[in-house]
GUGU-538014 format. One line per 10 residues: their letters; for each residue z, x, y of N, C-alpha, C, CB. Coordinates in pm, 1 decimal. Each point is the difference from the previous one (the first is absolute). Glycine has a CB too. Example, Ala and Ser with C-alpha at 12.3 -4.5 7.8 and 13.67 -1.06 7.14 Angstrom:
BEGIN
as) 780.0 1319.0 -569.0 0.0 -89.0 119.0 0.0 90.0 120.0 124.6 -189.2 -117.3 ~ -196.6 154.2 222.3 6.0 82.0 119.0 73.0 -77.0 109.0 -214.5 118.4 -62.8 .
//
This chain:
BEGIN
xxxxxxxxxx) 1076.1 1199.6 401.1 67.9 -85.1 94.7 -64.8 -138.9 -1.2 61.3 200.9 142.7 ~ 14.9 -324.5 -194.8 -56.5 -112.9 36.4 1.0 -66.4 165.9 61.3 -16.6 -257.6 ~ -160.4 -38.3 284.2 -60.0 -31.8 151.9 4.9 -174.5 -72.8 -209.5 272.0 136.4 ~ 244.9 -343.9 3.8 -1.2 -167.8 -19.3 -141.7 4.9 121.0 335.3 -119.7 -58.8 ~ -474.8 28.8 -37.4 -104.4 -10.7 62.6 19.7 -183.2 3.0 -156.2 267.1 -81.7 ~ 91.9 -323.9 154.6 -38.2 -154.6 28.0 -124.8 19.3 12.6 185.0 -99.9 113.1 ~ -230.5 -54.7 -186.6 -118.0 -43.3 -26.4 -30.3 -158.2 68.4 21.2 167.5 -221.5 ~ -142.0 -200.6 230.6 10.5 -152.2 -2.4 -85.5 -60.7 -119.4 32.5 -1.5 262.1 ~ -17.1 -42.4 -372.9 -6.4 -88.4 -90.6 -52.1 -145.8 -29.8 138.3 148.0 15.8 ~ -189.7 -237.8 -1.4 -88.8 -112.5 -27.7 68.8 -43.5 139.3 -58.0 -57.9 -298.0 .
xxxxxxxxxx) 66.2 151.8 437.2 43.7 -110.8 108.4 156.4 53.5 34.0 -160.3 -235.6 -105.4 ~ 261.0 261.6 25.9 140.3 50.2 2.0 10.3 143.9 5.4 63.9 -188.9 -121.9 ~ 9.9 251.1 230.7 59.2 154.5 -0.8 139.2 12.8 -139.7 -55.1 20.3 335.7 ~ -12.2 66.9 -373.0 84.3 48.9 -157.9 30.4 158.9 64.7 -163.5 -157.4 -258.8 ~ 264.0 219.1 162.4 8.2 116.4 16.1 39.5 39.1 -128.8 34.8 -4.0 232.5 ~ -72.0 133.6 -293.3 22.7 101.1 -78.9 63.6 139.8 6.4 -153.2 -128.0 -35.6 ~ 179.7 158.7 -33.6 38.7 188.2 4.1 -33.1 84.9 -105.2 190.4 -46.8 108.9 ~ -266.0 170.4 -64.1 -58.4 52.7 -92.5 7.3 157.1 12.9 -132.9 -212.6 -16.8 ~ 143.8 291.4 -70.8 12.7 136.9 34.1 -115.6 61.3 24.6 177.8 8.1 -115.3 ~ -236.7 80.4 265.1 -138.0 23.5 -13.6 -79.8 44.8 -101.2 55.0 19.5 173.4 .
xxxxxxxxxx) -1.5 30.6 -263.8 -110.5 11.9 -158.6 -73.6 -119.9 -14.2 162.6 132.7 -150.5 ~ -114.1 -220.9 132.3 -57.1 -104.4 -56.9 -57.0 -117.4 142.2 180.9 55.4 -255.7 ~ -134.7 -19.0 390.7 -91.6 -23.3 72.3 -119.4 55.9 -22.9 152.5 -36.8 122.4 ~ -169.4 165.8 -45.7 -122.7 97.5 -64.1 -76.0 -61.6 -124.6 141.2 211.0 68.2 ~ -65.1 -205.0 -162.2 -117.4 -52.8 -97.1 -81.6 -161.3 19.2 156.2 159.2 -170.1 ~ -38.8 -240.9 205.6 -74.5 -131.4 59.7 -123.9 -11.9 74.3 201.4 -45.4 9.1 ~ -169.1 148.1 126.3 -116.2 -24.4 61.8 -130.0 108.9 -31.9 169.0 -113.2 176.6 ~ -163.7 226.1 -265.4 -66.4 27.6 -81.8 -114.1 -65.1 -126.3 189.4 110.4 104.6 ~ -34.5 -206.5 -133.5 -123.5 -136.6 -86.2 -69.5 -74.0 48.6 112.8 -33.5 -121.6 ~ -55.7 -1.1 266.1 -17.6 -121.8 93.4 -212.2 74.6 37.6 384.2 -72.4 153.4 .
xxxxxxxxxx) -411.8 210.9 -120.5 -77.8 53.7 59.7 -89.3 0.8 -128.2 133.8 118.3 203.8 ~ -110.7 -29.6 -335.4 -53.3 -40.8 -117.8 -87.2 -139.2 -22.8 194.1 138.7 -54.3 ~ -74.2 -279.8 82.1 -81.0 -61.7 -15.0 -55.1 -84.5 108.9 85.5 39.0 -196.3 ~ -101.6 7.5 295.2 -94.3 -7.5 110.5 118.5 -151.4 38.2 -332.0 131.7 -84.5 ~ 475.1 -124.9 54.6 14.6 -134.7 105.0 139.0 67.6 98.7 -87.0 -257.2 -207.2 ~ 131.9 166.4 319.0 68.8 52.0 56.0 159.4 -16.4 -45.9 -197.8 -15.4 157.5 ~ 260.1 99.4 -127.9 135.8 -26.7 -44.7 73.9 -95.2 -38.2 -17.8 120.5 97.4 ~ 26.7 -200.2 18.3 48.3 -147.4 24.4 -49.2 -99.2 -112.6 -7.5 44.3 257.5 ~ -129.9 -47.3 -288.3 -89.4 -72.0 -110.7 47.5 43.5 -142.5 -211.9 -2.8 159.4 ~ 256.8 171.5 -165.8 41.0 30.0 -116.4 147.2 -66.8 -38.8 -151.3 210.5 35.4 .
xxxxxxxxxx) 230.0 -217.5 40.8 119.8 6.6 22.4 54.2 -163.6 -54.9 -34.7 210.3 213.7 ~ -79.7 -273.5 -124.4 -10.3 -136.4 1.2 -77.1 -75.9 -179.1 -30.0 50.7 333.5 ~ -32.1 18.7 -381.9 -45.9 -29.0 -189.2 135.0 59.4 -33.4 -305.2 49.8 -63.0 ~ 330.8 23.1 36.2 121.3 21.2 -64.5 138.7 -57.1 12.6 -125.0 160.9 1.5 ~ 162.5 -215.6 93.7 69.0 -128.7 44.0 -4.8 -105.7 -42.2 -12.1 74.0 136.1 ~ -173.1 -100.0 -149.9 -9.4 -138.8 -79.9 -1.8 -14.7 -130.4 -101.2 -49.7 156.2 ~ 107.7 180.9 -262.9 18.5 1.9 -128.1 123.5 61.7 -10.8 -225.6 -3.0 -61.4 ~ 292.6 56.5 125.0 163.7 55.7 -70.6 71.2 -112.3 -66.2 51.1 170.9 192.2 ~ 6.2 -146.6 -215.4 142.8 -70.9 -45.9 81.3 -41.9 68.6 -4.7 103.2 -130.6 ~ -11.5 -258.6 104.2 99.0 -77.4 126.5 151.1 64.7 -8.0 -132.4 -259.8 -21.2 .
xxxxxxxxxx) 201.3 327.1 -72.5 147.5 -5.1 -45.6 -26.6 202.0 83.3 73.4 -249.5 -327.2 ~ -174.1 315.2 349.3 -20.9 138.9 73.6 13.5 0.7 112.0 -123.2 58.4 -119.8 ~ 226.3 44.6 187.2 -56.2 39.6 151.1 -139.3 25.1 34.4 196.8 95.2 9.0 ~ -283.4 -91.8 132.4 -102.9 33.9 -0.6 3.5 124.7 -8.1 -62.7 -167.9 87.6 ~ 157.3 283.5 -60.6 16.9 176.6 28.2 -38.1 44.0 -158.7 238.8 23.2 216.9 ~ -170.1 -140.3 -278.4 1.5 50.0 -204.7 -113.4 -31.0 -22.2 219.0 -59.1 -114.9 ~ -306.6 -55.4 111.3 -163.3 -31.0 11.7 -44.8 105.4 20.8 -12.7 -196.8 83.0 ~ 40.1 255.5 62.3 -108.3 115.8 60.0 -20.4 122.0 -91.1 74.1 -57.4 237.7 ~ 56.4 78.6 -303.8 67.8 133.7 -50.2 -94.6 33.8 -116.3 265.0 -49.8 63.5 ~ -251.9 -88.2 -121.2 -72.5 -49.3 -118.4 -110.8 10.0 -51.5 107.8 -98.0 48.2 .
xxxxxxxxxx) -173.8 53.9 76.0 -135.0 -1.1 15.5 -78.8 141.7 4.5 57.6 -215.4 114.0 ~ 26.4 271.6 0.4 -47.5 147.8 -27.8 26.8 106.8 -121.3 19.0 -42.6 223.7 ~ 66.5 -26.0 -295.8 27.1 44.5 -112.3 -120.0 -19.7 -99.7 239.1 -38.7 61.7 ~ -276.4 -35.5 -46.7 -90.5 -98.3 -153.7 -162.9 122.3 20.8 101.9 -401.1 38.5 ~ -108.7 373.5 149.4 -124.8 38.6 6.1 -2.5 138.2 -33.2 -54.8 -166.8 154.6 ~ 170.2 281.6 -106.0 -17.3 99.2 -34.0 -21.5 43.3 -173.1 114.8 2.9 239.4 ~ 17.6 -87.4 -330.1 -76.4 -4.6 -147.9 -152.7 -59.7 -1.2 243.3 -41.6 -104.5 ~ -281.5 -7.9 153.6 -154.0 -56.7 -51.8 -45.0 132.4 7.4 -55.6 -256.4 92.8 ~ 18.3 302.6 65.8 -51.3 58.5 25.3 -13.7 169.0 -52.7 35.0 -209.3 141.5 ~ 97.1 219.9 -235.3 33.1 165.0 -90.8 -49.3 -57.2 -107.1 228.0 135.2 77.2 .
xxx) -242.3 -254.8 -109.1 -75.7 -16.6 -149.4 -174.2 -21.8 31.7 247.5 -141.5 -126.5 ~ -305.7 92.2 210.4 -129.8 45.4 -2.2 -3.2 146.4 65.8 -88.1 -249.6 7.4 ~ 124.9 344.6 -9.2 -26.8 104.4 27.3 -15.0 127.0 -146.5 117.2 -111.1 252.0 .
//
């Protein structure tokens, strides 16, 4: 089931939607790497792709890390 979460962003309320899988894993990474959600949420915003939704960024992101993370294993 996708859920619409809001954020605030360099100062601006944004909103996203994301299916809890890939919430879960966000704030999973977010704890991993010792920062808080919002901070995670907020780097990946500033490197996506201007022409990307931020929800496809997020998707993305958790995508990449989970391949990293099955190849050092």
């Amino acid at each position: 089931m996708i859920h619409k979460h809001s954020i605030t962003l360099r100062g601006h309320r944004t909103s996203f939607s994301l299916e809890n899988p890939f919430m879960d894993e966000l704030r999973m990474i977010a704890d991993e790497r010792d920062l808080a959600l919002a901070a995670l949420i907020t780097e990946i915003d500033e490197v996506r792709d201007p022409t990307a939704n931020l929800s496809s960024a997020l998707r993305l992101y958790v995508l990449n890390w989970l391949k990293a993370k099955a190849r050092q294993a």
